[in-house]
C-alpha positions in Angstrom: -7.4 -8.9 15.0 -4.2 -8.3 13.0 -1.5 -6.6 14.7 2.2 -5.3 13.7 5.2 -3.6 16.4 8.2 -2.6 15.2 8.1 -3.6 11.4 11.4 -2.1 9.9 12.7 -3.0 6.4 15.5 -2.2 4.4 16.2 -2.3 0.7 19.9 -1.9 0.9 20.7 0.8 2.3 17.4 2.4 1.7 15.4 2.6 5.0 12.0 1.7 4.1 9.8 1.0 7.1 10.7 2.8 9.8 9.6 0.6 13.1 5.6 0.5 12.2 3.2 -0.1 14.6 -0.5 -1.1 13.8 -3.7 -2.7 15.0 -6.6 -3.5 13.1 -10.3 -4.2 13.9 -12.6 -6.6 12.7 -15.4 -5.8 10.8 -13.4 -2.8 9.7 -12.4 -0.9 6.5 -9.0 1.1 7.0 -6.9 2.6 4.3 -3.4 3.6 4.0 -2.7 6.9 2.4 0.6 8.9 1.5 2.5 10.0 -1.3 4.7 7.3 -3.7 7.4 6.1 -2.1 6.2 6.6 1.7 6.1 2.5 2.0 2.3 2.0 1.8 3.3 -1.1 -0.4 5.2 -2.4 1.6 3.9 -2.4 4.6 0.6 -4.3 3.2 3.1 -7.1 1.6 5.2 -7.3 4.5 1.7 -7.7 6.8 -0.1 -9.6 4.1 3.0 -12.2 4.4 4.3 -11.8 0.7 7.2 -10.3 1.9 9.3 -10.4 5.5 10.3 -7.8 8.2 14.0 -7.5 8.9 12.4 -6.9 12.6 9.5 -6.7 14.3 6.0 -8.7 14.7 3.0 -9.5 13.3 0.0 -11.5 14.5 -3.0 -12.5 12.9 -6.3 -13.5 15.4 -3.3 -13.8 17.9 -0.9 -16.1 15.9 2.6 -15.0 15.1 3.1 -15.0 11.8 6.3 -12.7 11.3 8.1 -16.4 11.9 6.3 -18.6 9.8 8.1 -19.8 6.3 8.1 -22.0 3.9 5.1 -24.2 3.4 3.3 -23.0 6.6 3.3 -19.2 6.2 1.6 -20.3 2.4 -0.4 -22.5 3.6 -1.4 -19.7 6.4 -1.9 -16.8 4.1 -3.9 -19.0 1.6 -6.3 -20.1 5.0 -6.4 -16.5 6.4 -5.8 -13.6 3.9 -7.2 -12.6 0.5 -5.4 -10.1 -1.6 -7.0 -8.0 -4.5 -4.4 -6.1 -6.8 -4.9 -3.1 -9.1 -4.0 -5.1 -12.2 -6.6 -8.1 -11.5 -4.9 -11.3 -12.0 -6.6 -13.1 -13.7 -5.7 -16.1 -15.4 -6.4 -15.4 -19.2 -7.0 -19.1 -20.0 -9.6 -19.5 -17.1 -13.2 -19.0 -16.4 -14.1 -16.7 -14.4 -15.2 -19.7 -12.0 -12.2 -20.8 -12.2 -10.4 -18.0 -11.8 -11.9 -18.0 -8.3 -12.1 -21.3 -7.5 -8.1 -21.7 -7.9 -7.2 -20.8 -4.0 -9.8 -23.4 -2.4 -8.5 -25.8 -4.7 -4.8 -24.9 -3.6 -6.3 -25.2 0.0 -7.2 -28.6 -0.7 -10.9 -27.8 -0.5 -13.1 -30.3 -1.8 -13.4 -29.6 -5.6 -17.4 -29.2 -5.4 -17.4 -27.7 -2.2 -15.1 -25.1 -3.4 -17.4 -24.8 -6.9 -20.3 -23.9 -5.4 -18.8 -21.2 -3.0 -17.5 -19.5 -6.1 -21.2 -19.4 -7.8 -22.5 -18.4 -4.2 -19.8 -15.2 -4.3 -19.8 -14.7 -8.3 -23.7 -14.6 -8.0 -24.0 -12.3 -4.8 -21.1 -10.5 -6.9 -23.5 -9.6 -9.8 -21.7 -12.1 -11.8 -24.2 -15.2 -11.9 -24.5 -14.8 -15.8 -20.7 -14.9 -16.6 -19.3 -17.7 -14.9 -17.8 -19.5 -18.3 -16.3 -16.5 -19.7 -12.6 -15.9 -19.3 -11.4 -12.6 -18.4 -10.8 -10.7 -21.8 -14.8 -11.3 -22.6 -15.0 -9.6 -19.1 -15.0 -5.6 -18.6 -12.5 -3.7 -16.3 -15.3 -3.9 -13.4 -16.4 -7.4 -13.8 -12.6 -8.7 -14.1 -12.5 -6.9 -10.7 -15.4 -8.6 -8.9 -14.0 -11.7 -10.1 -10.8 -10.5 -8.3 -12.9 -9.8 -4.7 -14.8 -13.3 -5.4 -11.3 -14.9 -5.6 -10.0 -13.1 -2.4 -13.4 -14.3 -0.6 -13.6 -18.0 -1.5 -11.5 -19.0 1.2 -13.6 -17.3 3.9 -10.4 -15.3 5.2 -9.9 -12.9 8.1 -8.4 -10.0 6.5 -8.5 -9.0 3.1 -5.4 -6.7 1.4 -6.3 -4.9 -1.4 -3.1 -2.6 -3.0 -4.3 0.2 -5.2 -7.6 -1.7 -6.0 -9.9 1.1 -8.1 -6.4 2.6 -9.6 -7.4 0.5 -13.3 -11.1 1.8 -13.2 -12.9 4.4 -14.3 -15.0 6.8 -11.9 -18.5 4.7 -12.2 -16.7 1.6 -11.2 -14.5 2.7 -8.4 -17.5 3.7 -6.7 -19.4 0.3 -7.5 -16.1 -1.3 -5.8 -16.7 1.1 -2.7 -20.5 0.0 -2.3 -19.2 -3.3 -2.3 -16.4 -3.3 0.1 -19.0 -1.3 2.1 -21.7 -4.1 1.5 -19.4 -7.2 2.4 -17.9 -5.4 5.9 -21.3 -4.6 6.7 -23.6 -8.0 5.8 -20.3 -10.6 6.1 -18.1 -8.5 8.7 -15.3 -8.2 6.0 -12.2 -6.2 7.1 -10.3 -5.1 4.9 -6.9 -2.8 4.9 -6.5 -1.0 2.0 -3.7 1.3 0.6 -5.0 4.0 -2.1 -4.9 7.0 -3.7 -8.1 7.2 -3.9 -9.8 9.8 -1.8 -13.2 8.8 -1.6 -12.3 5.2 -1.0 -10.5 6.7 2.2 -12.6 8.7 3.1 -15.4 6.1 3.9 -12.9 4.1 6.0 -13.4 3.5 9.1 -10.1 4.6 9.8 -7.2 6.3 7.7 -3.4 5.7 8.6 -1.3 8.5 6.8 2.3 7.2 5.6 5.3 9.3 5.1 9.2 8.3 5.1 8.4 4.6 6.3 6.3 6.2 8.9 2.5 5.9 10.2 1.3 9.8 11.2 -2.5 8.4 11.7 
């Protein structure tokens, strides 16, 4: 479903990615793993589109992407991936229905259309009784289901989440693993995940280890 060959990247002189290869499954969970520094960050980026290759290739449902720029590889990463981020966010002067209704409406959704999706999620979500408050009335766990709501509104194939239980406490984190568990298994969610996080690994489906820009899976 999304694949990578070759991915190399360079920050200078610094030799980040060292020629990656990866394929992964739909309907999956697989996390990255390794130490700080080994290039799990930038590997997601790099196949999430936020950042480019200096070679290789990436294809998502067999479209290259690794080429797109511009207003198309937006426009494609807004149709086809959702991100969640350890730091959630959020928009401070939004709802929490808005908050997750902003990429439909930057996908030119129809405004109601995209409005009821975000209850739809927010409810299944747990969330059904905080739609109108912003995000500092919200605790660390909610703001975070608001985050996976957001990364779901647009239906997408893949979603990228980059540290995403490193801001919660214990009871949460797991909370966030039931769910990512829940929406792979009910909605056939994949998702590629890079964490430090042991047990979030650990109930992967699969677990690519990364060291000196390298994949040792």
């Amino acid at each position: 479903m999304l694949s990578c060959s070759g991915i190399s990247k360079y920050y200078g002189s610094l030799h980040v990615l060292k020629s990656v290869n990866v394929n992964i499954e739909r309907a999956t969970i697989t996390s990255i793993v390794g130490s700080s520094g080994a290039g799990k960050s930038t590997l997601l980026h790099i196949l999430g589109t936020l950042d480019k290759p200096d070679s290789g290739t990436i294809s998502l449902q067999g479209q290259r992407v690794d080429s797109l720029s511009g207003k198309a590889i937006a426009k494609f990463r807004n149709k086809h991936i959702g991100f969640i981020f350890q730091f959630h966010h959020l928009l401070p002067e939004f709802t929490a229905l808005e908050n997750v209704c902003i990429p439909g409406w930057i996908g030119k959704r129809r405004s109601k259309e995209v409005e009821n999706k975000a209850k739809e999620w927010l409810a299944t979500l747990g969330l059904a009784e905080r739609l109108h408050n912003k995000p500092g009335e919200l605790s660390g766990g909610e703001q975070q289901r608001v985050a996976v709501a957001r990364a779901l509104i647009n239906e997408p194939d893949i979603i990228m989440a980059d540290e995403p239980t490193g801001n919660l406490d214990s009871g949460n984190a797991k909370d966030l693993h039931d769910l990512f568990i829940r929406l792979r298994d009910q909605y056939g969610q994949t998702f590629l995940i890079v964490t430090h996080n042991e047990q979030l690994a650990d109930m992967s489906n699969r677990i690519l280890h990364m060291k000196d820009g390298c994949i040792l899976e």
